[in-house]
C-alpha positions in Angstrom: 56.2 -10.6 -6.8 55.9 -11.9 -10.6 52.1 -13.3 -9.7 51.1 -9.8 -8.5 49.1 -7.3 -10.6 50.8 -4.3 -11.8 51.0 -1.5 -9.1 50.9 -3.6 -6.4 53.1 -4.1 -3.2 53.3 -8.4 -2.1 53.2 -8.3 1.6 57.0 -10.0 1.6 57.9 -6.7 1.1 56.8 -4.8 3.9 58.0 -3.9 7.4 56.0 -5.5 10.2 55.2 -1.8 11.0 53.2 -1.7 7.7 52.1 -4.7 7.7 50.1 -3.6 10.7 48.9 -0.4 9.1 47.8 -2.1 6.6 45.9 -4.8 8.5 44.8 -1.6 10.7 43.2 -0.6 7.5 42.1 -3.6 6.3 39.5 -3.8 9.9 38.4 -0.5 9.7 37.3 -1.2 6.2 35.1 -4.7 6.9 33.9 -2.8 9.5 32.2 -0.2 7.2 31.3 -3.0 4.8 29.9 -5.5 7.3 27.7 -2.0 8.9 26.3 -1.8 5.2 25.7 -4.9 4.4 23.9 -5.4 7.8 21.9 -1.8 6.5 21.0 -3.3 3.2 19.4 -6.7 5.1 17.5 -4.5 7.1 16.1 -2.7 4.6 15.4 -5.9 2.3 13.8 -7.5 5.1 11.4 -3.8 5.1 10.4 -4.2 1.7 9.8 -8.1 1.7 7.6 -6.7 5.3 5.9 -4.5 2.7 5.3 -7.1 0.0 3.3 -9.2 3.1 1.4 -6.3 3.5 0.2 -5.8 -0.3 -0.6 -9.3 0.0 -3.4 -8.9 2.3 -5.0 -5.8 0.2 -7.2 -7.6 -1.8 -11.0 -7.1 -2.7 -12.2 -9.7 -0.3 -10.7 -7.9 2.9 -12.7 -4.4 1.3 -14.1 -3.0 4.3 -12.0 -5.0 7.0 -11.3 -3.6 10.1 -7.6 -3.1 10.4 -5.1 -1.5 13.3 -2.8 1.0 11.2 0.5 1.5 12.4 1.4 5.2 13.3 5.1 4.2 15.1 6.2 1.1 16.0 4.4 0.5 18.8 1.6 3.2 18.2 -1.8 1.9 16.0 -5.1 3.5 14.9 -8.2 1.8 14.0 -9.1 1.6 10.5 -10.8 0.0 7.7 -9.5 -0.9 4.1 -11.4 1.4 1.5 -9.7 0.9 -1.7 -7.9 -2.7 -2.9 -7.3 -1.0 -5.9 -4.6 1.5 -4.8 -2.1 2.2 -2.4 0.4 5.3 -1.1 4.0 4.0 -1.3 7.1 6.1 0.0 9.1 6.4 -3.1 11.8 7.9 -0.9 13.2 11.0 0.9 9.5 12.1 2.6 8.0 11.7 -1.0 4.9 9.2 -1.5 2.6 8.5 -4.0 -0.6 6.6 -5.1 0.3 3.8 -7.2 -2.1 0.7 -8.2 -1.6 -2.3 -5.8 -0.1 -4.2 -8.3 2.1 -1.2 -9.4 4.0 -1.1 -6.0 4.2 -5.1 -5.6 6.2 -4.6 -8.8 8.0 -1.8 -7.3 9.2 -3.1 -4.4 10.2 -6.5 -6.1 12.9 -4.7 -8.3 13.8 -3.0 -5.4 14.4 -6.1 -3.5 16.1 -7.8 -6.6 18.4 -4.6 -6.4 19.2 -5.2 -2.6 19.8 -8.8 -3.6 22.6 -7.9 -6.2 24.3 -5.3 -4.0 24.2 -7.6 -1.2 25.8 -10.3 -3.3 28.3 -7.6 -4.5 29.3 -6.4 -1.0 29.4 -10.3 0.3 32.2 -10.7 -2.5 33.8 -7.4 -1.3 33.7 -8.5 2.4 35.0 -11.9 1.8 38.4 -10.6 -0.5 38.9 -8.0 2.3 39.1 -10.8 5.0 41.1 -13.0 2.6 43.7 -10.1 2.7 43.2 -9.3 6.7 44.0 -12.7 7.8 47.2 -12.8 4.8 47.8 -10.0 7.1 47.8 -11.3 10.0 50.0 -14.9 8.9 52.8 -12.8 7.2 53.0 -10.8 10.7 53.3 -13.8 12.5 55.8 -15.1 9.7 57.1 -11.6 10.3 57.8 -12.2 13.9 59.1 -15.5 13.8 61.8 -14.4 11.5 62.8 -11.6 13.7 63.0 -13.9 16.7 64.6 -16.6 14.6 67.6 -13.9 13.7 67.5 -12.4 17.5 68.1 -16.0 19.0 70.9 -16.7 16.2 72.6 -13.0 17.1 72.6 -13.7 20.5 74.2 -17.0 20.4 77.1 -15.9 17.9 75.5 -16.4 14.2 74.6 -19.0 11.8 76.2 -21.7 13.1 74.5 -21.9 16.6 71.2 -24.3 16.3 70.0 -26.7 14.2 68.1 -25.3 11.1 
């Protein structure tokens, strides 16, 4: 236990019993991360969808006929009036008119924010399986000790078997 940070517990020390708890624990957790990380893709992969989009207002499509999407598989004919300006949802119902340039820049920090939190969150998932599948080789180390002394008990101790 010397290489282990202060205030923690090695897994040497535990009970199969906990051991399990805390490999019980361990799943449940990288199951909530892995949900939010797949939640932060998907909502990278909207705003890179939305940098497309800004892409193709420009002054030479002024006046283009356009089908504008009401729900996913819902569209209205339109045209394209302004190039100069667009309505970007800023969040929670709220939008606002920003210059086209203005909300490329906008949703390119908040891509570059996705980008570091997804990083972030990879790292997390990665040490939590590290410690779910130390988990799961001290419970089969676990076991094998426990069989190991059941087989010597019941063939009268030490002595019995080659070791």
């Amino acid at each position: 236990m010397s290489g282990a940070p202060p205030g923690s517990v090695s897994l040497e020390d535990l009970t199969l019993e906990q051991i399990a708890g805390v490999r019980q624990q361990l799943e449940q957790e990288l199951k909530h991360l892995t949900q939010a990380f797949g939640e932060l893709k998907a909502a990278q992969s909207k705003f890179l969808a939305c940098m497309e989009s800004l892409d193709s207002i420009k002054p030479a499509n002024k006046d283009k006929k356009v089908l504008i999407p009401l729900t996913s598989s819902l569209y209205v004919p339109g045209k394209i009036q302004d190039t100069e300006n667009v309505i970007v949802d800023i969040g929670t119902g709220y939008f606002v008119e920003k210059p086209t340039k203005a909300a490329k820049t906008l949703y390119n920090t908040k891509i570059l924010a996705l980008k570091s939190n997804l990083a972030t969150l990879q790292q997390q998932i990665e040490k939590k399986q590290d410690n779910f599948n130390s988990c799961g080789e001290m419970m089969r180390v676990k076991v094998a000790q426990q069989q190991q002394l059941q087989s010597q008990g019941g063939a009268g101790g030490k002595s019995a078997g080659p070791e």
